[in-house]
RODREN-259695 format. One record per residue (C-alpha): residue number from 1; x, y, z. Coordinates in nm, 4 decimals. Layout:
! RODREN-259695
<rec resi="NUM" u="X" v="Y" w="Z"/>
...
END
This chain:
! RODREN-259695
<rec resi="1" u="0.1256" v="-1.0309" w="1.5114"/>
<rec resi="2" u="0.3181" v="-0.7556" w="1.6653"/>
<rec resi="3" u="0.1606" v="-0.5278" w="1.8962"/>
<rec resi="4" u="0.1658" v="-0.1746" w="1.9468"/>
<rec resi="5" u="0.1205" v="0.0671" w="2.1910"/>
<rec resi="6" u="-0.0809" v="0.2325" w="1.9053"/>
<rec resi="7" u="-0.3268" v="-0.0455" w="1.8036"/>
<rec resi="8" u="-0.6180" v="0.0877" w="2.0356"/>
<rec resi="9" u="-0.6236" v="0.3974" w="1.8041"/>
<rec resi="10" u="-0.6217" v="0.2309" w="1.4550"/>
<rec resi="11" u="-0.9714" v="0.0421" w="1.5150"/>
<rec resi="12" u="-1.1245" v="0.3796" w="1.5215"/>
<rec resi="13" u="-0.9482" v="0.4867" w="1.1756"/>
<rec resi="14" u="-1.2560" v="0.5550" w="0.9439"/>
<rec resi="15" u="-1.2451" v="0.3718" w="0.6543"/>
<rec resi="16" u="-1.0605" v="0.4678" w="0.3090"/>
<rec resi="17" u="-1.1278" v="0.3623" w="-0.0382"/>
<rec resi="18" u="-0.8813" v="0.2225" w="-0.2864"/>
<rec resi="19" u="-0.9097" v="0.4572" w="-0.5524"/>
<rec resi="20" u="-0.6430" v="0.2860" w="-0.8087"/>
<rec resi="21" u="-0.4343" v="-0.0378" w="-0.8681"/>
<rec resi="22" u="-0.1021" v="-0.0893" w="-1.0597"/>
<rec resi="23" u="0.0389" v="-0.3995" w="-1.1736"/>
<rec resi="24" u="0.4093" v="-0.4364" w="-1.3194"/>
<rec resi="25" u="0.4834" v="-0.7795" w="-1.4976"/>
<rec resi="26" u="0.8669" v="-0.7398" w="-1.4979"/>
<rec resi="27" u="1.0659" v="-0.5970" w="-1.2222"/>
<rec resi="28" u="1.1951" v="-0.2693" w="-1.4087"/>
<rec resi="29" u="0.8476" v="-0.3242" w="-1.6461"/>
<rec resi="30" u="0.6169" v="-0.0390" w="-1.7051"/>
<rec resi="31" u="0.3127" v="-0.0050" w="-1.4249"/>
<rec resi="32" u="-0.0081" v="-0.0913" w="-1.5705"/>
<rec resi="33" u="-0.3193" v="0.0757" w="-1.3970"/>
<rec resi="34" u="-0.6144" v="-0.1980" w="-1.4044"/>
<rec resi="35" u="-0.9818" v="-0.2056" w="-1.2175"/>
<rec resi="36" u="-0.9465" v="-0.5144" w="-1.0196"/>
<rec resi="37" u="-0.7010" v="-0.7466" w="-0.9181"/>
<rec resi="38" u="-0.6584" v="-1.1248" w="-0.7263"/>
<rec resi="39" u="-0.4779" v="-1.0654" w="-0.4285"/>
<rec resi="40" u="-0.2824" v="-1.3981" w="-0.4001"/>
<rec resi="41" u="-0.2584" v="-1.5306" w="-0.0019"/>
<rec resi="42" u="0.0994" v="-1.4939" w="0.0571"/>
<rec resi="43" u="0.2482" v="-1.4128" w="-0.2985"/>
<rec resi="44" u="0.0804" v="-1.1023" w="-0.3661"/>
<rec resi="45" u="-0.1377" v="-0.9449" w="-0.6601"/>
<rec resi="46" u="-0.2065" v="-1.1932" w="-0.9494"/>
<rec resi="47" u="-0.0668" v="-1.0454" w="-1.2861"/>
<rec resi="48" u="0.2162" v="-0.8530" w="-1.0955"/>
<rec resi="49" u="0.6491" v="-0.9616" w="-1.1224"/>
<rec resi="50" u="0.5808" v="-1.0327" w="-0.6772"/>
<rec resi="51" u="0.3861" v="-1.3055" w="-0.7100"/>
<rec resi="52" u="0.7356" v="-1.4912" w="-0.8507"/>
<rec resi="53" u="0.9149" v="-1.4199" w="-0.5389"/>
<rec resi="54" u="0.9555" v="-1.6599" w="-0.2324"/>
<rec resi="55" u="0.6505" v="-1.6773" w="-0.0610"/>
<rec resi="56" u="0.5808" v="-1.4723" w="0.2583"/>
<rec resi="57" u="0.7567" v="-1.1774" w="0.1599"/>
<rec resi="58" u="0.6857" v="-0.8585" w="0.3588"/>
<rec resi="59" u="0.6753" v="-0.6600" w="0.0449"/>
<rec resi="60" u="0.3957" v="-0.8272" w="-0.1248"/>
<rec resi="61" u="0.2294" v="-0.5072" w="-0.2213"/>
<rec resi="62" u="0.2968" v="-0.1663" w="-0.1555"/>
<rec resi="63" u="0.0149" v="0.0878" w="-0.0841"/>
<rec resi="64" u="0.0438" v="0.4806" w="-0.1269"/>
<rec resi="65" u="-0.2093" v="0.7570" w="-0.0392"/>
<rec resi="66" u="-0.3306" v="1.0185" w="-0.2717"/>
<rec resi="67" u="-0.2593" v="1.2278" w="-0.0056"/>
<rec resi="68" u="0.0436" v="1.1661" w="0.0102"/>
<rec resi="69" u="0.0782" v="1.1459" w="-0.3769"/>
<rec resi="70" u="-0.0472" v="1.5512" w="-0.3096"/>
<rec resi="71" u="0.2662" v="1.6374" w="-0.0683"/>
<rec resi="72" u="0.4756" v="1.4565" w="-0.3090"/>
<rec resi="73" u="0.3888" v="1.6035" w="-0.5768"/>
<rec resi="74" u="0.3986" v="2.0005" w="-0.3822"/>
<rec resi="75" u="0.7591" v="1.9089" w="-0.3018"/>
<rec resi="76" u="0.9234" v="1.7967" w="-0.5934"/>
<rec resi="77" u="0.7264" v="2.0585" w="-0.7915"/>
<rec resi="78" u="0.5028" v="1.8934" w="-0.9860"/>
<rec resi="79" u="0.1322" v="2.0375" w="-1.0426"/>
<rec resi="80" u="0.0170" v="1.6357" w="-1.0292"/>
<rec resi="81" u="0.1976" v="1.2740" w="-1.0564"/>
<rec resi="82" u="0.0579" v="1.0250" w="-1.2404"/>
<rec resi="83" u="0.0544" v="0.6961" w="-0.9457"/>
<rec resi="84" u="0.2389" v="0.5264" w="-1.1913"/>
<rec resi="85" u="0.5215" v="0.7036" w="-1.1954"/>
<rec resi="86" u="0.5517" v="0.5818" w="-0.8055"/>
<rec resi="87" u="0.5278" v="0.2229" w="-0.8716"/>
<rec resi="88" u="0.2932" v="0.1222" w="-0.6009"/>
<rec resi="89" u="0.0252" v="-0.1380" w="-0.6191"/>
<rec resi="90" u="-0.2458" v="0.0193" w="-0.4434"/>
<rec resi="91" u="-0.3366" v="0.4157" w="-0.4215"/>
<rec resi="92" u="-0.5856" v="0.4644" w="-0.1526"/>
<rec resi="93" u="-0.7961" v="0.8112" w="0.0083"/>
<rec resi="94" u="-0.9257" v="0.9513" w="0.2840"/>
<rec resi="95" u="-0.7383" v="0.6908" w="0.5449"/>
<rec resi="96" u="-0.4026" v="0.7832" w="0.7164"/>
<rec resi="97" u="-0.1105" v="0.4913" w="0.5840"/>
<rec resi="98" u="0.1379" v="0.5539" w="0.8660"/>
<rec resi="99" u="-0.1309" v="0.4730" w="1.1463"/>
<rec resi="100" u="-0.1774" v="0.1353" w="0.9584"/>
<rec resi="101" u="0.1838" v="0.0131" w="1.0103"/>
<rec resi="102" u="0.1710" v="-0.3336" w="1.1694"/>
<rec resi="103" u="-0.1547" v="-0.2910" w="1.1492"/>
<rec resi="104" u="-0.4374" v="-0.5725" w="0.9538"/>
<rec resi="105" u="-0.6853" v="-0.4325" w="0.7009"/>
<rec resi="106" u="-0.9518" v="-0.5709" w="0.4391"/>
<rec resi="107" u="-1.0014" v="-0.4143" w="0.0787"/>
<rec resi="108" u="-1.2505" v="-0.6058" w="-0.0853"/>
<rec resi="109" u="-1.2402" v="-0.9680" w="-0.0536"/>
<rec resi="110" u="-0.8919" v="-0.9843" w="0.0764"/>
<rec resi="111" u="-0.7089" v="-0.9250" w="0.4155"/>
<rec resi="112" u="-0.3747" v="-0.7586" w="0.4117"/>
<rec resi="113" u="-0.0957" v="-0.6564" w="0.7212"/>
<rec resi="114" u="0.1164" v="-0.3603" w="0.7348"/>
<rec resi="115" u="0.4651" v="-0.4796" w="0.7369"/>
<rec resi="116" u="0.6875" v="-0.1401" w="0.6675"/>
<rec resi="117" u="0.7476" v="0.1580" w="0.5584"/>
<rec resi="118" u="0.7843" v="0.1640" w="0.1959"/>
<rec resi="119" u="1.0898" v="0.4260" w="0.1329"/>
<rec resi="120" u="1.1462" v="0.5706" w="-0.1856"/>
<rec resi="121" u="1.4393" v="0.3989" w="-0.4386"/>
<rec resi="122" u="1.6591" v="0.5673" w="-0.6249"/>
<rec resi="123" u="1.4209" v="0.5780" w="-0.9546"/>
<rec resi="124" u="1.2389" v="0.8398" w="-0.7833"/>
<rec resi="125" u="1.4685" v="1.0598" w="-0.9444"/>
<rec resi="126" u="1.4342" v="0.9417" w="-1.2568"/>
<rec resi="127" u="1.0772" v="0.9332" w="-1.2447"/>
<rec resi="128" u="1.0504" v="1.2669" w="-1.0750"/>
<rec resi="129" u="1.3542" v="1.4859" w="-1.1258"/>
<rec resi="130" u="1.6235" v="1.6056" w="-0.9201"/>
<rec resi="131" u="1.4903" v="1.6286" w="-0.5079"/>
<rec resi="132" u="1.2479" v="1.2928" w="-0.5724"/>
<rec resi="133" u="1.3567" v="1.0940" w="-0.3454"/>
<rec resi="134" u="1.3533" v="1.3716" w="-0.0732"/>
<rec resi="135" u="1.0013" v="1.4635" w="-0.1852"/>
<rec resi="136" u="0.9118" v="1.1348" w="-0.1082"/>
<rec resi="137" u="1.0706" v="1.0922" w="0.2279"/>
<rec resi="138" u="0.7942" v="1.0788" w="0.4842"/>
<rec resi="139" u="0.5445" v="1.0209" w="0.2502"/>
<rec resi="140" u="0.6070" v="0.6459" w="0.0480"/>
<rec resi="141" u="0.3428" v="0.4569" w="0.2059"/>
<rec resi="142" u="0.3178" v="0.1034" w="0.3081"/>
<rec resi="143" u="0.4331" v="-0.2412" w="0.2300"/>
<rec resi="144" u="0.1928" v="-0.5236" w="0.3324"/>
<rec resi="145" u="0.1335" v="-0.8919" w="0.3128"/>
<rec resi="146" u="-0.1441" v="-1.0728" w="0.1762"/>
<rec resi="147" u="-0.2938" v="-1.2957" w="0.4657"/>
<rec resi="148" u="-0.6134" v="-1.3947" w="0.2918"/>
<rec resi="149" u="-0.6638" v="-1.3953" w="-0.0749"/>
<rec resi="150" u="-0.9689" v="-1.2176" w="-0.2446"/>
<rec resi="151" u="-1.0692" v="-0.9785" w="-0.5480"/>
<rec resi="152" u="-1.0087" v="-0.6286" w="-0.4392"/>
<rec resi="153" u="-1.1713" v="-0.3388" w="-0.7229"/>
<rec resi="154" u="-1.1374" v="-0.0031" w="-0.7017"/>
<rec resi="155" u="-1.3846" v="0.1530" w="-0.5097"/>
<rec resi="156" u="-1.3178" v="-0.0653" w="-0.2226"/>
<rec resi="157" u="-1.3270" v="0.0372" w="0.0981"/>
<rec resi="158" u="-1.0060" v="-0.0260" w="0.3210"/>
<rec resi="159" u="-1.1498" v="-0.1108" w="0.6772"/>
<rec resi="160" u="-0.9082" v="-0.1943" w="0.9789"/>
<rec resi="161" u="-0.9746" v="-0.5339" w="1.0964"/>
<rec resi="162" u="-1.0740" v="-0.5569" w="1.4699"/>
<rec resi="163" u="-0.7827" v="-0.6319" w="1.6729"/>
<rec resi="164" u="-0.8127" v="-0.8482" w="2.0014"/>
<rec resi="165" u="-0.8124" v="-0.6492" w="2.3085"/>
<rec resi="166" u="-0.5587" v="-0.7314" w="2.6189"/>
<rec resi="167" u="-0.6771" v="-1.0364" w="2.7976"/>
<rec resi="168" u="-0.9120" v="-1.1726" w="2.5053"/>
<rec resi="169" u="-0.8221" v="-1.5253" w="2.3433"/>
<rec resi="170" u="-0.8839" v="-1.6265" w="2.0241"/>
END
């Protein structure tokens, strides 16, 4: 796993709490919110159009805060956004995404990594007018991978997993 100078600070994160889950069965298909999902070791969640990609993908699932949901929404103009409308897998609170980048994390019964970035496409301005895509900039959360599979609900907590410090050996 790729280290960072920022790793010693992302153990202390408190914890979040997934607070919704979308699942799309097509690629273009509609975003379906549902309580609980299989997060599928390397593939990613069961019931979503990722698990038929090649395996090991970085972009397994894609995680967005409803804070960050908030600043979209204040700069495209929008009183509220529906997380649909984002097409992300996971919405999650109280936890800061960008410290999480490269980063490993539990929700549930499954473990996930940080991979990227996840920057906004093109049908943000479909999705959210004219300026979505800007809106977005910043603020489009994560992409992950699914190391270990396990049911993840929402209500889950999202803990950082203990990272090994210098000198330690597995």
């Amino acid at each position: 796993m790729r280290k960072s100078p920022l790793d010693r600070f992302a153990r202390d994160l408190p914890p979040g709490t997934l607070n919704w889950i979308g699942l799309r069965s097509a690629r273009r298909g509609d975003v379906v919110p549902v309580q609980q999902a299989q997060a599928l070791a390397t593939l990613g969640l069961e019931g979503d159009h990722r698990t038929s990609k090649a395996p090991g993908s970085a972009r397994q699932v894609t995680l967005i805060s409803e804070e960050f949901i908030a600043q979209i929404a204040h700069y495209s103009g929008h009183e509220t956004i529906d997380p649909a409308l984002l097409r992300r897998n996971l919405v999650v609170r109280g936890i800061n995404l960008n410290a999480l980048r490269h980063q490993r994390f539990r929700i549930g019964g499954a473990e996930f990594e940080a991979t990227a970035l996840c920057h906004p496409c093109s049908r943000m301005e479909e999705a959210l007018g004219k300026g979505g895509v800007a809106a977005m900039l910043g603020h489009g959360g994560l992409c992950a991978r699914i190391l270990h599979s396990g049911l993840i609900q929402v209500g889950d907590l999202l803990e950082v997993c203990p990272q090994e410090e210098e000198g330690e050996s597995a």
